[in-house]
C-alpha positions as CSV (number, residue, x, y, z in Angstrom):
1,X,-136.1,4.3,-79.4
2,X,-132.3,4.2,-78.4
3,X,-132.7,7.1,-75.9
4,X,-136.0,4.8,-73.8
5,X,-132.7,1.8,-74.7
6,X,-130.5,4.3,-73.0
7,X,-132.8,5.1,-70.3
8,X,-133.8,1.5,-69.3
9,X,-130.6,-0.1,-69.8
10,X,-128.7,3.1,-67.3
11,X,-131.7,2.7,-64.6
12,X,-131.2,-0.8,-64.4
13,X,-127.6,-0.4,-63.9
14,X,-128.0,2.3,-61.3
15,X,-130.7,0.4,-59.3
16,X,-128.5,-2.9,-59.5
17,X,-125.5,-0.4,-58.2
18,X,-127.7,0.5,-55.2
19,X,-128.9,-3.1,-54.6
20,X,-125.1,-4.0,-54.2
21,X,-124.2,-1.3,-52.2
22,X,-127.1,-1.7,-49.6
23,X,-126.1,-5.8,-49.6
24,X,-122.7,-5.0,-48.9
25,X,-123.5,-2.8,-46.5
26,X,-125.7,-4.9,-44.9
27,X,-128.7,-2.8,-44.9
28,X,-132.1,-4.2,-45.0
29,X,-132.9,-8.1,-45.2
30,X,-130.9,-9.9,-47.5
31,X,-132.6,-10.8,-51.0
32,X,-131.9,-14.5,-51.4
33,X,-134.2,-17.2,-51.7
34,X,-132.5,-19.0,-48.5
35,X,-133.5,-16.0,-46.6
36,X,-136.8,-15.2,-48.2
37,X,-138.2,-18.6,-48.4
38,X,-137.0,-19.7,-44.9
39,X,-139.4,-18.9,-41.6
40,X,-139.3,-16.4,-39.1
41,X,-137.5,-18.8,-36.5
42,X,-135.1,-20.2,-39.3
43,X,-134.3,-16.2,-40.2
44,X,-133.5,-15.7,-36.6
45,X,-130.4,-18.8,-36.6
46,X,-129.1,-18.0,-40.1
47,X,-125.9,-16.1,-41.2
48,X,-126.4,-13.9,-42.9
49,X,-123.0,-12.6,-44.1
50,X,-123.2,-15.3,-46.3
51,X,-126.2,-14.4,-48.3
52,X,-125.4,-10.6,-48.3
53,X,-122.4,-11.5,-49.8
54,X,-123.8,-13.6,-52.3
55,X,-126.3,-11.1,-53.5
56,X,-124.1,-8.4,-53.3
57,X,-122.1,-10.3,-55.8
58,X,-125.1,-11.1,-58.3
59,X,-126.3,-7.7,-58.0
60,X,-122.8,-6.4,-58.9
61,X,-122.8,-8.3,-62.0
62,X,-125.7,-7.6,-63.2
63,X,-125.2,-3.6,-62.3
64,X,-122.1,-4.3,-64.7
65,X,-124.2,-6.4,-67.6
66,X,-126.4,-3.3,-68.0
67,X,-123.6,-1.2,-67.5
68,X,-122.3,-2.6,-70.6
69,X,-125.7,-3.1,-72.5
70,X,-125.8,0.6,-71.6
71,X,-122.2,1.2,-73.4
72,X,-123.4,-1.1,-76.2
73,X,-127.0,1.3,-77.1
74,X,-124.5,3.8,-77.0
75,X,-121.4,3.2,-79.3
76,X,-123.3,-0.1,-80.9
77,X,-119.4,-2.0,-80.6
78,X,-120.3,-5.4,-81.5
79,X,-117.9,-6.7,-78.0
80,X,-119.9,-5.4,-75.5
81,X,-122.6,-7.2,-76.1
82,X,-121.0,-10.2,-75.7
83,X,-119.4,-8.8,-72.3
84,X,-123.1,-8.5,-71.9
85,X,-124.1,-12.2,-72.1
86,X,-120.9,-13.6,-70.9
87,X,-122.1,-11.3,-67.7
88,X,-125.5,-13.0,-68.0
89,X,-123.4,-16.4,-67.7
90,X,-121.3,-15.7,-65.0
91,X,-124.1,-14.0,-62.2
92,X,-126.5,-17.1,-63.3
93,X,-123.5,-19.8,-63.0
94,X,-122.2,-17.8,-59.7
95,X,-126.3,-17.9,-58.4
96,X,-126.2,-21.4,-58.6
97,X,-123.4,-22.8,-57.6
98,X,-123.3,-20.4,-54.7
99,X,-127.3,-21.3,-53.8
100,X,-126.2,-25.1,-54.2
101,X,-122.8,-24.5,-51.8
102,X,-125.1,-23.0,-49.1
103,X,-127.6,-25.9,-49.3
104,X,-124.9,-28.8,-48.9
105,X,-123.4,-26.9,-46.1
């Protein structure tokens, strides 16, 4: 059971990693609501440096909450799995505020 914990927790933090890399890069369409909800014409007049930044940063976080899940199946230290939900906290606080800040713009 710890080593499919291991597994899980360590591909979810590597495919996070990649998702962050590839936003900050720029590569592929951003994956934000703003963008994926909005139609081809709207698509074409957004900024998008914006929203890859903004996923770049949730996916960051979240690369670094399983990161440290990963850490915590591993050494089972009682701290990390708080990092873990004070992680949780921040990318979900950070989502929204920065989803709300692009709508009142």
């Amino acid at each position: 059971m710890k080593a499919f914990g291991l597994l899980l927790s360590g591909g979810f933090a590597l495919l996070f990693a990649a998702l962050a890399a590839l936003q900050l890069l720029h590569k592929g369409p951003p994956l934000n609501n703003s963008y994926l909800f909005a139609g081809p014409r709207q698509r074409r007049e957004m900024d998008l440096r914006p929203l890859y930044r903004q996923s770049a940063a949730v996916f960051s976080l979240l690369a670094l909450l399983f990161l440290c899940l990963l850490l915590w199946v591993t050494t089972g230290r009682p701290a990390l799995i708080a990092a873990v939900w004070l992680l949780a906290g921040a990318a979900a606080v950070f989502a929204v505020w920065s989803s709300v800040r692009e709508v009142l713009k």
